[in-house]
C-alpha positions in Angstrom: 12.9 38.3 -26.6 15.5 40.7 -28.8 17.7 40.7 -26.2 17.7 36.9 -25.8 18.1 36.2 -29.4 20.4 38.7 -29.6 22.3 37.5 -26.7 22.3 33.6 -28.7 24.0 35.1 -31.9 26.8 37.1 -30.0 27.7 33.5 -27.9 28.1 31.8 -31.4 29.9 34.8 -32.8 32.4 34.5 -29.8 32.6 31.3 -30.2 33.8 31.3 -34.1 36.1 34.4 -33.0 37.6 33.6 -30.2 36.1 36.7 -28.2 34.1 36.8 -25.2 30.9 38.6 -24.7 29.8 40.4 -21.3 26.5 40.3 -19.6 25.6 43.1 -17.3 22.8 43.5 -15.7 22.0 46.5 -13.5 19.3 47.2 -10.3 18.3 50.9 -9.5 19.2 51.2 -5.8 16.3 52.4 -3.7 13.6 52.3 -6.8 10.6 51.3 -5.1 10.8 54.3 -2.6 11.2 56.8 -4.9 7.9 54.9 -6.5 6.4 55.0 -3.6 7.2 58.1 -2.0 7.4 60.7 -4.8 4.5 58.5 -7.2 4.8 56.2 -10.5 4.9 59.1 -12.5 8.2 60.2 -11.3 9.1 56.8 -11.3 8.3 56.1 -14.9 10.0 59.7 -15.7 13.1 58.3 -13.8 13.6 55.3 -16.1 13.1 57.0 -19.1 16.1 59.1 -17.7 18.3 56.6 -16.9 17.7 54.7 -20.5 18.9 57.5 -22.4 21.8 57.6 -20.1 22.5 53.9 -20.6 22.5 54.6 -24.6 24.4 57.2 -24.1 27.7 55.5 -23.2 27.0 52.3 -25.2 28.6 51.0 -28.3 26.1 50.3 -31.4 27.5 46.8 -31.0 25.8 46.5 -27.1 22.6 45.8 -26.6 20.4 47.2 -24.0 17.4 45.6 -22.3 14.4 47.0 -19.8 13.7 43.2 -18.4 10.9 45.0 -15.9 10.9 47.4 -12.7 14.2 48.8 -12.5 16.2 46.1 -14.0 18.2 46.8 -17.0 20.8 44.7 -18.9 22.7 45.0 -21.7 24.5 42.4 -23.6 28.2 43.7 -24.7 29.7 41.9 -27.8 33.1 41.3 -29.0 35.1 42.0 -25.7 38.8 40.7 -25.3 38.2 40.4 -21.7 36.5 40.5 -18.3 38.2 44.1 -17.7 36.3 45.4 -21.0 33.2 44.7 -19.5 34.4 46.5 -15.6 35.0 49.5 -18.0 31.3 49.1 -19.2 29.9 48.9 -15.7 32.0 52.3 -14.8 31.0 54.4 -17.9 27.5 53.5 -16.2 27.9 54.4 -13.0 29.4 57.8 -13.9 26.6 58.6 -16.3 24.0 57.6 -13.7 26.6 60.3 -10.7 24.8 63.7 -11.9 21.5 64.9 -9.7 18.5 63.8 -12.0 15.6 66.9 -11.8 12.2 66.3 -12.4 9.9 69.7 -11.4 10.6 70.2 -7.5 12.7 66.6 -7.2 16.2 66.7 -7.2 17.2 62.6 -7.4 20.5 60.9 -6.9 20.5 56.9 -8.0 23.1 54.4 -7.9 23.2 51.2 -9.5 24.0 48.1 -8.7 25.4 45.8 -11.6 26.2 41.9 -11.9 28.8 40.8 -14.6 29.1 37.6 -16.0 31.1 36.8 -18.8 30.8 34.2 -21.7 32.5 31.4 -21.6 33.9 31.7 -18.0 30.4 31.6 -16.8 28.3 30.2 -18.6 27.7 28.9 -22.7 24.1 30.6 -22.8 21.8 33.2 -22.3 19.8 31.7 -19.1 23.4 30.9 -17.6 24.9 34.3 -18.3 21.8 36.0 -16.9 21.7 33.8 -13.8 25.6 34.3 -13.4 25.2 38.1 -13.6 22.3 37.9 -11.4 24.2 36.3 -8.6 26.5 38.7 -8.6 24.5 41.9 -8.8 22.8 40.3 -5.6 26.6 40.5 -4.3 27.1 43.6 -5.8 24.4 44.9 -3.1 24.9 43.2 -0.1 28.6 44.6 -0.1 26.5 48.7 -0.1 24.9 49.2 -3.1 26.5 51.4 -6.1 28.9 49.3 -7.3 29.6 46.5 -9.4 30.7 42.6 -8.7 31.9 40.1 -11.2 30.9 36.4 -11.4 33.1 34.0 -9.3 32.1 30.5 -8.7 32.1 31.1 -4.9 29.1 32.8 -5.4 27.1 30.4 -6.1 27.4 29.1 -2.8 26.8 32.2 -1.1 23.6 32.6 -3.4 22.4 29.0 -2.6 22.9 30.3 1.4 20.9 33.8 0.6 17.9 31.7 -0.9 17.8 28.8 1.6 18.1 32.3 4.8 15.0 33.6 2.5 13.1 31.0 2.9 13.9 30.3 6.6 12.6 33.7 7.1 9.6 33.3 6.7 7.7 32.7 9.5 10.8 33.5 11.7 8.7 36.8 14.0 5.9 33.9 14.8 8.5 31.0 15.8 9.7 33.4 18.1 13.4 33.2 16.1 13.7 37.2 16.8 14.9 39.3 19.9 16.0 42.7 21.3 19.5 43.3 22.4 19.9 46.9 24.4 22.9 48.7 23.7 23.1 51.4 26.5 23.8 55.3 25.4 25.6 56.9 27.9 26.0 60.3 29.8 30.1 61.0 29.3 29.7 63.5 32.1 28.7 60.4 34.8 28.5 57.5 33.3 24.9 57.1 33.9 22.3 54.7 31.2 20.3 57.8 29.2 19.1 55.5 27.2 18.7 52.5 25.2 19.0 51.4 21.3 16.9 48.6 20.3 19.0 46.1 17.8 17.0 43.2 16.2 18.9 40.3 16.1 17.8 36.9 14.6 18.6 33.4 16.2 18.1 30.8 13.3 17.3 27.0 14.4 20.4 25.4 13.4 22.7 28.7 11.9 22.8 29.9 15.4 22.8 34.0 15.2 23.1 35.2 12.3 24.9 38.9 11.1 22.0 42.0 10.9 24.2 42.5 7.9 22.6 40.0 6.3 19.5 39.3 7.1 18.1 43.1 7.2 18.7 43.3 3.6 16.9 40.2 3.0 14.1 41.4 5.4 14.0 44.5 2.8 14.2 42.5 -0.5 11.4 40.8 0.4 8.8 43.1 2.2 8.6 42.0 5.8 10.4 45.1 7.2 7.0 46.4 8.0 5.7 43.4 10.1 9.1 42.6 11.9 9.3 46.4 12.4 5.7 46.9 14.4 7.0 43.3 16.3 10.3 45.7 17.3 8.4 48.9 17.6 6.0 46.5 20.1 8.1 44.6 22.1 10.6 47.3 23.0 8.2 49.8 24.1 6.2 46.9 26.2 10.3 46.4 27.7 10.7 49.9 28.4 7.3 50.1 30.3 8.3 46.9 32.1 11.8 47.8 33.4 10.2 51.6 34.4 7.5 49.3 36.1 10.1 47.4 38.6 11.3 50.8 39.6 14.4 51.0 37.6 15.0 54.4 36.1 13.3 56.0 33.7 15.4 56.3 30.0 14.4 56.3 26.6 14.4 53.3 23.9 15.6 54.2 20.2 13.9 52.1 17.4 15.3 52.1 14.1 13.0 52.8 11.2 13.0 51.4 7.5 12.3 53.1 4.8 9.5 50.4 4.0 7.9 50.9 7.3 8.4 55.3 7.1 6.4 55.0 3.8 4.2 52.2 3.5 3.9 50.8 6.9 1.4 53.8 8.4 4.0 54.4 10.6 1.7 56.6 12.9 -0.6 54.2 13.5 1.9 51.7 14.4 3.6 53.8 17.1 0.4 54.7 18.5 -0.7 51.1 19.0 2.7 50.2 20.6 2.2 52.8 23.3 -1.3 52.6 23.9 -1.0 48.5 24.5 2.7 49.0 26.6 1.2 51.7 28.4 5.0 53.6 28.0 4.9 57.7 27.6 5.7 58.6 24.5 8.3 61.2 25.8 10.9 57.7 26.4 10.4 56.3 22.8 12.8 57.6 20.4 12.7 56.8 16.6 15.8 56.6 14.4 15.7 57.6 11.1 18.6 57.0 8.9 20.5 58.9 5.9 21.2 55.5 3.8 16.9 55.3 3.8 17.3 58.6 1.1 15.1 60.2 3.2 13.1 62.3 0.5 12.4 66.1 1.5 9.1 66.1 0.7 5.9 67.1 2.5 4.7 63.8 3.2 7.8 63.0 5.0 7.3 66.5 7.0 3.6 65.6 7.3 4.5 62.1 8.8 7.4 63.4 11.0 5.5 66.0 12.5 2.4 63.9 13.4 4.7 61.3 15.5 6.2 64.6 16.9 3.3 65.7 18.0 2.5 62.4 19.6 5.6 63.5 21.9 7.9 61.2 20.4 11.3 62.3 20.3 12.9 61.7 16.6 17.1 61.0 15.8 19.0 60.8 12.9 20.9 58.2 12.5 24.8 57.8 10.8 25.0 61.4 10.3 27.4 62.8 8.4 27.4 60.0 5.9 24.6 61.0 3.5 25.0 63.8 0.9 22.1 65.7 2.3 22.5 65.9 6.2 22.5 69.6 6.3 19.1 69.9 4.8 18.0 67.0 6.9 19.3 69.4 9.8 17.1 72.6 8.1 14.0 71.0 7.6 12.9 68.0 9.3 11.8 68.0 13.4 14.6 66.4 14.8 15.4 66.5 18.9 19.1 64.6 18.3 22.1 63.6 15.3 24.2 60.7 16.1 27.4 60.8 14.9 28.4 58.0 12.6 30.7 54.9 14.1 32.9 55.8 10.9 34.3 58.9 12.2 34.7 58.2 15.9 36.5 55.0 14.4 39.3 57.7 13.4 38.9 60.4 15.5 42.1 59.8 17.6 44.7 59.3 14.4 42.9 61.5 11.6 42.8 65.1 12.3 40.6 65.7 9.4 38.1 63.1 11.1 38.7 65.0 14.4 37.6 68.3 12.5 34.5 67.2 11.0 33.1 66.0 14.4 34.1 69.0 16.0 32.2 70.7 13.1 29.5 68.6 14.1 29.4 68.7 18.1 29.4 72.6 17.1 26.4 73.1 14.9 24.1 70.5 17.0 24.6 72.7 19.6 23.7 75.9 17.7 21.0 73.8 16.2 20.1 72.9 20.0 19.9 69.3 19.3 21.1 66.9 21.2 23.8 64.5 20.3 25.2 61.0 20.4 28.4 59.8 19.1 28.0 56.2 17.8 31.3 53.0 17.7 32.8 54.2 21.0 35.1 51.6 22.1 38.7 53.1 23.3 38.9 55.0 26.2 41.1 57.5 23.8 37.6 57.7 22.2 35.7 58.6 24.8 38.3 61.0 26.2 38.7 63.1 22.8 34.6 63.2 23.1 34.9 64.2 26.7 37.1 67.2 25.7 35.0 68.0 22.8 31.7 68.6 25.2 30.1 65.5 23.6 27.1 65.2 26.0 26.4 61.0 24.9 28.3 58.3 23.6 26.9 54.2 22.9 29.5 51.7 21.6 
């Protein structure tokens, strides 16, 4: 209500003085699994954190706002432009950069912010706050830790995120989704080891549409748990099914969530896809991935080791671009890294690139894990991998 009415005099003050005010409003990437992997009282401890963070780069003429969860905003006063307000949003983001400690957690957050700017975008509170909303939504779907300003194109693009939200719904029961197999492959003979499941959504009338965009939307709204036991399901009952006509016997990777890791009773769910495909659990693999902020915790070690112990075989996924792969590497049961698409991209022309996935081929093999490297599509590519001993490739 402060904010609001604090919000309505700043519009009419810009609009006696020829000055402009910014809105900002600002999402805490990844809040609901800290909440609900390290508890509400980090959680809470968290916020608290990050408030006194946000006051401390803030003017006394800015005004900042908890609106609820982990969405902050602060209304900035007497700016002479939309650049004033960028400089806002990166103060932010570099007091938010340092580790945040609480007991035995060490936390990294990022933000996302929306910026909308008065009068460009709107001539009131509501409009500045749906403006700057629009954008933060941007801000996320372009990765997450950054900012985005208000455009009018976005509008449209919001308009299309909210109608594909809806049309989601009920999409797993229409029979909308499928399973596309992207082989891995032996670089030594060319031979199918095995087989990544990729979810892929065919709307009515949009025809497919990008995993890009409608995984995040899957996220934002909760259903990664139920589409995830559909994928975990029908790709093992596939598996079972190809092994059953006689073809040879490989593994299938599903990708996991960080939705379904934590609140989806993952066990369970892995379990009940086996026991009704009938498929060994040895050719089942489950991909974990570094951008899920994997928390080094023991329920994480509890979970992993239970579906280890089931005979599963468990991979983690884009490695290399977290900030924490090494202690991934130390403590977790993994059988196999993948290397991420971004550095086989460049491993031809960079010979920095080139390094760091030698690096890597190297200490999976002292490690004796496995390995796959991930975006292979020139047969430079797959030659540099050859002579680096890379044992898989998939692209």
């Amino acid at each position: 209500t402060l904010l609001m009415d604090r919000l309505s005099h700043g519009i009419a003050r810009a609009r006696r003085d020829h000055t402009q005010v910014g809105l900002l409003l600002l999402d805490l990437d990844h809040f609901k699994h800290i909440n609900d992997s390290l508890g509400h009282f980090v959680g809470d401890a968290l916020l608290e954190e990050v408030s006194k963070r946000l006051r401390s780069v803030l003017r006394d003429s800015d005004t900042p706002a908890r609106l609820g969860g982990d969405e902050f905003v602060i209304a900035a006063e007497d700016l002479s432009c939309s650049t004033d307000a960028e400089s806002l949003a990166q103060r932010i983001q570099a007091a938010l950069e340092p580790d945040f400690h609480f007991g035995s957690h060490t936390l990294r957050i990022a933000t996302s912010i929306g910026i909308s700017m008065y009068p460009a975008d709107g001539d009131s509170p509501s409009a500045l706050l749906q403006a700057a909303d629009t954008a933060m939504y941007q801000a996320k779907k372009n990765g997450r830790g950054t900012y985005r300003l208000f455009t009018s194109d976005l509008t449209m693009a919001a308009e299309r995120w909210h109608t594909l939200s809806n049309d989601l719904y009920g999409a797993c029961e229409r029979g909308e989704f499928a399973l596309h197999y992207q082989p891995q492959v032996s670089v030594s003979d060319s031979s199918i080891t095995g087989l990544e499941a990729l979810l892929r959504w065919h709307h009515p009338t949009e025809g497919l549409i990008q995993p890009a965009l409608f995984i995040p939307l899957l996220e934002e709204h909760g259903r990664m748990v139920e589409v995830g036991r559909w994928v975990l399901r029908t790709a093992c009952l596939q598996n079972a099914a190809w092994q059953s006509q006689g073809l040879p016997k490989v593994r299938v990777a599903v990708n996991l969530s960080a939705q379904q890791f934590y609140r989806g009773d993952i066990v369970r769910a892995v379990r009940d896809a086996l026991d009704e495909s009938g498929l060994a659990p040895e050719w089942l693999e489950l991909e974990l991935t570094e951008s899920l902020t994997l928390d080094d915790t023991e329920v994480t070690v509890r979970v992993m080791e239970e579906l280890k112990a089931m005979g599963v075989k468990l991979s983690l996924d884009d490695f290399g671009t977290g900030w924490s792969s090494l202690g991934y590497l130390r403590r977790f049961p993994l059988d196999r890294i993948k290397i991420d698409r971004s550095f086989v991209r460049d491993i031809v022309n960079d010979h920095s690139t080139a390094a760091i996935v030698h690096s890597i081929l190297g200490l999976a093999r002292d490690l004796n894990l496995d390995c796959v490297a991930e975006g292979v599509e020139t047969a430079e590519q797959l030659e540099h991998l050859r002579r680096e001993n890379c044992a898989e490739i998939q692209g």
